[in-house]
GUVOKE-612948 format. One line per 4 residues: number of its first residue (from 1); their letters; for each residue x, y, z of N, C-alpha, C. Coordinates in nm, 2 decimals. Each point is the difference from the previous one (the first is absolute). Layout:
// residues N
NUM	A	X/Y/Z/X/Y/Z/X/Y/Z | ...
***
This chain:
// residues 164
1	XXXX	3.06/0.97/-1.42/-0.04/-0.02/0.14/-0.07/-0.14/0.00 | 0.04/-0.06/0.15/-0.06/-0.10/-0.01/-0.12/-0.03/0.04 | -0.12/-0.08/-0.08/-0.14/-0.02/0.03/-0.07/-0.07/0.10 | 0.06/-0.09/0.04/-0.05/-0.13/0.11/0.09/0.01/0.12
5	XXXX	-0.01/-0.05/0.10/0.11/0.06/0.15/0.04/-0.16/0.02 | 0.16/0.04/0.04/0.08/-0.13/-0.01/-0.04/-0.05/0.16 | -0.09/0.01/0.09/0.00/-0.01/0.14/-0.17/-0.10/-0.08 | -0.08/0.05/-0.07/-0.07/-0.06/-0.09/0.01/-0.18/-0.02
9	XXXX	0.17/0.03/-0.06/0.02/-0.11/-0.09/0.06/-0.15/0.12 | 0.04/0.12/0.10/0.07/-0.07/0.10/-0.16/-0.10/0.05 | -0.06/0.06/0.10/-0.15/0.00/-0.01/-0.02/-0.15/-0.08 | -0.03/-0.01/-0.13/-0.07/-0.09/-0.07/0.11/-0.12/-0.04
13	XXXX	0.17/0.01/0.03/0.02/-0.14/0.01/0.01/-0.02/0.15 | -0.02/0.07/0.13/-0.05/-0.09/0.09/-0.10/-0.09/-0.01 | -0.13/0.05/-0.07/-0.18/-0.03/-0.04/0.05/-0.16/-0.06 | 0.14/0.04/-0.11/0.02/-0.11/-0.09/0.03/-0.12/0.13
17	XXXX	0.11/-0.04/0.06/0.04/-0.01/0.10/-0.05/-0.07/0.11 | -0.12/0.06/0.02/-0.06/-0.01/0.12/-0.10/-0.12/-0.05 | -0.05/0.02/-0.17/-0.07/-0.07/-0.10/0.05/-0.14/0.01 | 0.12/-0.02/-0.05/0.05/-0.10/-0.02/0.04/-0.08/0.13
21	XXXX	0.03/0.05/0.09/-0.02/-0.09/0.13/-0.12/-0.03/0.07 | -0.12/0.08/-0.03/-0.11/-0.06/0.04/-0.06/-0.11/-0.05 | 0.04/0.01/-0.12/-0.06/-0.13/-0.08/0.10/-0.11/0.00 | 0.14/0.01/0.04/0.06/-0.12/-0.04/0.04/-0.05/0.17
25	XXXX	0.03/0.12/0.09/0.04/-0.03/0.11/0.12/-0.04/0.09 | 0.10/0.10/-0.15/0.11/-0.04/0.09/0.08/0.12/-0.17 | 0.08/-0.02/0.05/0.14/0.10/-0.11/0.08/-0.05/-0.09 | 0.01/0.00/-0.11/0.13/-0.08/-0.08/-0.01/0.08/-0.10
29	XXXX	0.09/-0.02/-0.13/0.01/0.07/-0.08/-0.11/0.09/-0.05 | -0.09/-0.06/0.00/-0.14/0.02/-0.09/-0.05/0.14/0.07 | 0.08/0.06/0.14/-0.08/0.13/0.05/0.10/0.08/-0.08 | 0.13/-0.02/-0.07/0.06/0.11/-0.08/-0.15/0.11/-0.10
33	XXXX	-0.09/-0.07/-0.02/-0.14/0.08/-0.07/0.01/0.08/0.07 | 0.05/0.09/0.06/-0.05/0.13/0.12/0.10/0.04/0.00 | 0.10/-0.05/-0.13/0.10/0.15/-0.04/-0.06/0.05/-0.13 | -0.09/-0.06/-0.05/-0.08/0.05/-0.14/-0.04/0.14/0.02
37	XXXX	-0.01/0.08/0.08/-0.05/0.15/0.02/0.12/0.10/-0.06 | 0.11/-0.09/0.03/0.12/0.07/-0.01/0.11/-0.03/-0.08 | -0.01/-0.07/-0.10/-0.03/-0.02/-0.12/-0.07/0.05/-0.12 | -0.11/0.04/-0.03/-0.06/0.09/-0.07/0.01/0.11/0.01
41	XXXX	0.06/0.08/-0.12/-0.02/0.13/-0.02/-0.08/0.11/0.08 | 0.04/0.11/0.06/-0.02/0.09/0.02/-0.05/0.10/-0.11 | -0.16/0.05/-0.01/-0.01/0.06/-0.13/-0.01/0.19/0.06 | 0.06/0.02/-0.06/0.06/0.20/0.03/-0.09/0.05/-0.06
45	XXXX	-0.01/0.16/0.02/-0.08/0.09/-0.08/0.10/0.13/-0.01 | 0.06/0.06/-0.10/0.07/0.07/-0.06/-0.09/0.14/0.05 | 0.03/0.09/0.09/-0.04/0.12/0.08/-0.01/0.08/-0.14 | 0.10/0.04/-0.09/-0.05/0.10/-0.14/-0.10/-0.05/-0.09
49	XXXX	-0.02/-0.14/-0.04/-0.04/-0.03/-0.11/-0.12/-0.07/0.04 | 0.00/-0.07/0.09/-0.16/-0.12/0.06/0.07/-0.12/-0.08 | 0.09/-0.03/-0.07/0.05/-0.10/-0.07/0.03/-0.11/0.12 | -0.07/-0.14/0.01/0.04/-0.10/0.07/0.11/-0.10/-0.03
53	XXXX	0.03/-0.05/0.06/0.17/-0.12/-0.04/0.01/-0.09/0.14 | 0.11/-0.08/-0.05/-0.01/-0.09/0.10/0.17/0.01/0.04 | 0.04/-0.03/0.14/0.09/-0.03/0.01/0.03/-0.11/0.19 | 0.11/-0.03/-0.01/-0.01/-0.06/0.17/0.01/0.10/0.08
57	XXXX	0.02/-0.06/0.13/-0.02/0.07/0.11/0.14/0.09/-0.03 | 0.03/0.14/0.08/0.09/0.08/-0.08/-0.01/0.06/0.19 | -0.02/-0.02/0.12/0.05/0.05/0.08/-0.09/0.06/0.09 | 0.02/0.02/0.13/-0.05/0.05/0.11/-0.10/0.12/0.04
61	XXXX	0.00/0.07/-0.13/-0.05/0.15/0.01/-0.16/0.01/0.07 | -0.01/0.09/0.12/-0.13/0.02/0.04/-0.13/0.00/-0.09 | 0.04/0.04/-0.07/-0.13/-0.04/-0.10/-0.04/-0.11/-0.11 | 0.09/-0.07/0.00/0.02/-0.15/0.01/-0.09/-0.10/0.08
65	XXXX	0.01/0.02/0.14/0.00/-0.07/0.09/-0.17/0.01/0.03 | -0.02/0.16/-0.03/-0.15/0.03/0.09/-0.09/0.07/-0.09 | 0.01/-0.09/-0.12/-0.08/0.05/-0.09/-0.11/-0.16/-0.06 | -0.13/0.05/0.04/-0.10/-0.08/-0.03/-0.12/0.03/-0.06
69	XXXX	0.02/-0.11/-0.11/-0.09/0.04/-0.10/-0.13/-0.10/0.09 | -0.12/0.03/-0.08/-0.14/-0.11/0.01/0.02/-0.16/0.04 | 0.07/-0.06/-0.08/0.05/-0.11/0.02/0.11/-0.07/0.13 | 0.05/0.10/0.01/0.11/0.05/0.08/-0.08/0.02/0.22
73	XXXX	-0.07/0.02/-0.03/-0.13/0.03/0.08/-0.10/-0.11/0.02 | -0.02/-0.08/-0.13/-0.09/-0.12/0.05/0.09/-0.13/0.05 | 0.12/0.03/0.00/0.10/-0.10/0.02/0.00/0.05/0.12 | 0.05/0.15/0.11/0.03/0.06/0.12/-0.15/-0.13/0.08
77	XXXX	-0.12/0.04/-0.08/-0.14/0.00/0.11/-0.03/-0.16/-0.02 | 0.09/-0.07/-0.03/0.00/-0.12/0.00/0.09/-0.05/0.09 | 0.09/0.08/0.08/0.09/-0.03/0.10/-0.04/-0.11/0.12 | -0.10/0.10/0.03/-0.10/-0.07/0.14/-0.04/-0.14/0.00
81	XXXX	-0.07/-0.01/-0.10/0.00/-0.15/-0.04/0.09/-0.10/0.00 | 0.07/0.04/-0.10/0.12/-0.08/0.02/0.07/-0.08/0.14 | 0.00/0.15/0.06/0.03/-0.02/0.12/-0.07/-0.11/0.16 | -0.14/0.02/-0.07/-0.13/-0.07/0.07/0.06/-0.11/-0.03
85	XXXX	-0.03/-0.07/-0.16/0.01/-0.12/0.00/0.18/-0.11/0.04 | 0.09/0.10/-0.02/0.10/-0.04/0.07/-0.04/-0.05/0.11 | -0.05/0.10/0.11/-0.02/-0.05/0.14/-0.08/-0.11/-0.01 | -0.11/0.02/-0.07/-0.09/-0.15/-0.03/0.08/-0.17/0.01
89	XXXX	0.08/0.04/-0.12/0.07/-0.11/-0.01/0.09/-0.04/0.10 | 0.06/0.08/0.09/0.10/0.01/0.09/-0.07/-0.09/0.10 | -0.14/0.07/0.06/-0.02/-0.01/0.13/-0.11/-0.14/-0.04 | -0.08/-0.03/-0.11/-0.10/-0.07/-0.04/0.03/-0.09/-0.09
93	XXXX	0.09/-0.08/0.01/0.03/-0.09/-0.13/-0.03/-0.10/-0.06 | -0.13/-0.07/0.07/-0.05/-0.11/0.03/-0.11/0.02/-0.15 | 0.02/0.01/-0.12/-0.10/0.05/-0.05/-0.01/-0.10/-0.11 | 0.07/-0.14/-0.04/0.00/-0.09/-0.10/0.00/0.06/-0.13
97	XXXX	-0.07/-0.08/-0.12/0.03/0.03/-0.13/-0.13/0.14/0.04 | -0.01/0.03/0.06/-0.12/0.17/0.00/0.03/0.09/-0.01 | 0.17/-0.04/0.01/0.07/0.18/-0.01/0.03/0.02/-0.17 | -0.02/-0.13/-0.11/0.10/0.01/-0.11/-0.11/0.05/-0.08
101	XXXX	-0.13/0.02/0.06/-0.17/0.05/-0.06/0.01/0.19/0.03 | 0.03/-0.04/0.18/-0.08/0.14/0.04/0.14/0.08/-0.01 | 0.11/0.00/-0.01/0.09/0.10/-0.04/-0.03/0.10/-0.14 | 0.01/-0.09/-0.10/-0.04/0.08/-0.09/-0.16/0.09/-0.01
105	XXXX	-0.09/-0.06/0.05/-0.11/0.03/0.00/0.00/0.12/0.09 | 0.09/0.00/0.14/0.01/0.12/0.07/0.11/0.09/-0.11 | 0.00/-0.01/-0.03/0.09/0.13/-0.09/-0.07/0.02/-0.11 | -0.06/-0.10/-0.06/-0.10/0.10/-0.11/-0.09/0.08/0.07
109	XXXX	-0.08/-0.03/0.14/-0.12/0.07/0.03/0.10/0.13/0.06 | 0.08/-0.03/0.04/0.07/0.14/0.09/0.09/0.10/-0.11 | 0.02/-0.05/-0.09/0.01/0.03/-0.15/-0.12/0.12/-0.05 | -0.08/-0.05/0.02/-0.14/0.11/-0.08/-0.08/0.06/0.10
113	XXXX	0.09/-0.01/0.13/-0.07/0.06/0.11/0.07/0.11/0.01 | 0.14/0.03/-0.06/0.11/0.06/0.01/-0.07/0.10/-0.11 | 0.05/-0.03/-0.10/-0.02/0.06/-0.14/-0.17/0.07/0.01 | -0.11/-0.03/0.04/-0.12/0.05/0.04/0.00/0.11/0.11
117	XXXX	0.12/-0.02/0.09/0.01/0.11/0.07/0.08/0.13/-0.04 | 0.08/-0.03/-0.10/0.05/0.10/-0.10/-0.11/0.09/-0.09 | -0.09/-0.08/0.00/-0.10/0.09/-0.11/-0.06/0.08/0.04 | -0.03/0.14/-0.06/-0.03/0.15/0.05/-0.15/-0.02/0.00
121	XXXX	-0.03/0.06/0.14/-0.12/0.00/0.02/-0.06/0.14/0.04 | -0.15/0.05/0.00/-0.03/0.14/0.00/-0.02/0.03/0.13 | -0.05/-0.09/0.10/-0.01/0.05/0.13/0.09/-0.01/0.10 | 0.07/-0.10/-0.06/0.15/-0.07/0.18/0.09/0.05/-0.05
125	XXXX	0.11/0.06/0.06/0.10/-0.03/0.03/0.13/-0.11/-0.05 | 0.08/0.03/-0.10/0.07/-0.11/-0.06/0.07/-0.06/0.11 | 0.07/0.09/0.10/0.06/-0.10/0.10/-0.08/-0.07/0.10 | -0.12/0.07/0.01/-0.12/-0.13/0.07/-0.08/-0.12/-0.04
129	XXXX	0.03/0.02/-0.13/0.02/-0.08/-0.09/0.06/-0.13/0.01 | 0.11/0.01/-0.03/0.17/-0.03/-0.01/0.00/-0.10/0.15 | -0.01/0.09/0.11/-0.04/-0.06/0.12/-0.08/-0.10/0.02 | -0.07/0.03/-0.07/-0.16/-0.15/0.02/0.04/-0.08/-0.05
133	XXXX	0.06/0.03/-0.11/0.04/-0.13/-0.09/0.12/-0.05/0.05 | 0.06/0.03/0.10/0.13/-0.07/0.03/-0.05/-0.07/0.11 | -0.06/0.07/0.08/-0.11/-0.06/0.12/-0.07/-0.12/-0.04 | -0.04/0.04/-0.11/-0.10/-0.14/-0.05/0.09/-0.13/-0.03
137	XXXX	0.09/0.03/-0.07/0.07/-0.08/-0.06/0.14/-0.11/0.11 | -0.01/0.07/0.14/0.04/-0.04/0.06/-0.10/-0.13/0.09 | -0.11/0.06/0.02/-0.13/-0.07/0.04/0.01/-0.13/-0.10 | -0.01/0.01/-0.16/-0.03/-0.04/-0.05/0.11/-0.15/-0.03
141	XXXX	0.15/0.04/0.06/0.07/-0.10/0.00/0.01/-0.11/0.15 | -0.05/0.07/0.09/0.01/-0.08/0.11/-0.15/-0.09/-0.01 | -0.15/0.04/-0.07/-0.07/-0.07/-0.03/0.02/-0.10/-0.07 | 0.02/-0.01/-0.11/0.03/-0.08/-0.11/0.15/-0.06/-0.02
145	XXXX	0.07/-0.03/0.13/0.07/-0.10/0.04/-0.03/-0.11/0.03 | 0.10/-0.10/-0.05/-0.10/-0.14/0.05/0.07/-0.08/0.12 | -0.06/-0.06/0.09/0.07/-0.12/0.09/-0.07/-0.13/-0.05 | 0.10/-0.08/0.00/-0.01/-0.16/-0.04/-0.13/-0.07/0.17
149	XXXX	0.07/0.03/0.06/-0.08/-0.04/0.14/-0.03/0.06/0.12 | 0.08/0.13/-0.03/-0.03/0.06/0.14/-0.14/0.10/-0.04 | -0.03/0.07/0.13/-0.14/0.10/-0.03/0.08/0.11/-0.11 | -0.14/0.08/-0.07/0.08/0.08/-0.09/0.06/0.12/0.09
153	XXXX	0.12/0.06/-0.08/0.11/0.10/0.08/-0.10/0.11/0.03 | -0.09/0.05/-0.02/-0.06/0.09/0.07/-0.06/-0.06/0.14 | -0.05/-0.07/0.02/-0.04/-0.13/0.14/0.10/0.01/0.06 | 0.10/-0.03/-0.04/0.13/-0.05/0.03/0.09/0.15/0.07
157	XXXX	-0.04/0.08/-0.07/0.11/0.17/0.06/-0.11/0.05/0.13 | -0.15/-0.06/-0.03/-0.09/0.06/0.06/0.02/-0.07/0.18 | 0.05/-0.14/-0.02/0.01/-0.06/0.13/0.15/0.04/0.04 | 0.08/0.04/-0.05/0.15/0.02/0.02/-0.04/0.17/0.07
161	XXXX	-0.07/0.07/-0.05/-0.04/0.12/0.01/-0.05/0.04/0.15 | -0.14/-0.08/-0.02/-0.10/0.04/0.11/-0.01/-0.16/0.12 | 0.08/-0.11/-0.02/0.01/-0.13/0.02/-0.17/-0.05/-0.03 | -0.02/-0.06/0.07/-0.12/-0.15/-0.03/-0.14/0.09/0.11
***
């Protein structure tokens, strides 16, 4: 049986993908990195024995597709973001050498905002949890975007929003 979900893997070379055009800003060879998911072994678990092995992708089967492990999960609740900072870049571009700082820095902090929202707590709720932290982490990418000269994108959504 397979361990990780190929909708997963699909998932994390878009992430790849989406990576390498934000930082380079344009497509050539160098986005092939976002077939690397699919490439690496698929690791199985043997239903009689618990015995693990590796093999490639081997086919379509529903439980293939929608089976997610932990990891598998911190990749899904990383979607939103992703998705934020796309638009960021799309609609906000004006952001000089500040984006080649605050990209990575937004993915490490939204990184352990993720992973902290996974951790089991005694009184909440893991999916209210889970929720904050994607909430937050969404907050946390539109703040810590940079513009080279315009007001910061929160100013900026707030006058587009509610005008002047």
């Amino acid at each position: 049986m397979q361990t990780s979900s190929i909708l997963t893997r699909l998932l994390l070379s878009v992430y790849f993908f989406l990576t390498f055009l934000f930082f380079t800003g344009g497509v050539s060879y160098g986005a092939l990195v976002s077939l690397i998911p699919f490439a690496v072994p698929y690791d199985n678990k043997c239903l009689d024995c618990g015995h693990m092995f590796y093999k490639h992708f081997s086919g379509l089967e529903k439980a293939a597709l929608f089976r997610f492990s932990v990891v598998d999960q911190c990749v899904w609740a990383f979607a939103p973001c992703m998705l934020v900072i796309t638009g960021l870049i799309h609609f906000f571009p004006y952001t000089g050498l500040g984006r080649i700082a605050a990209l990575p820095a937004i993915y490490l902090v939204n990184s352990v905002v993720i992973a902290a929202g996974f951790k089991k707590r005694k009184f909440i709720n893991r999916g209210v949890s889970l929720t904050t932290a994607i909430l937050l982490t969404l907050l946390i990418s539109i703040l810590l975007y940079p513009q080279e000269f315009n007001p910061p994108v929160v100013e900026q959504i707030w006058d587009l929003t509610f005008g002047k």
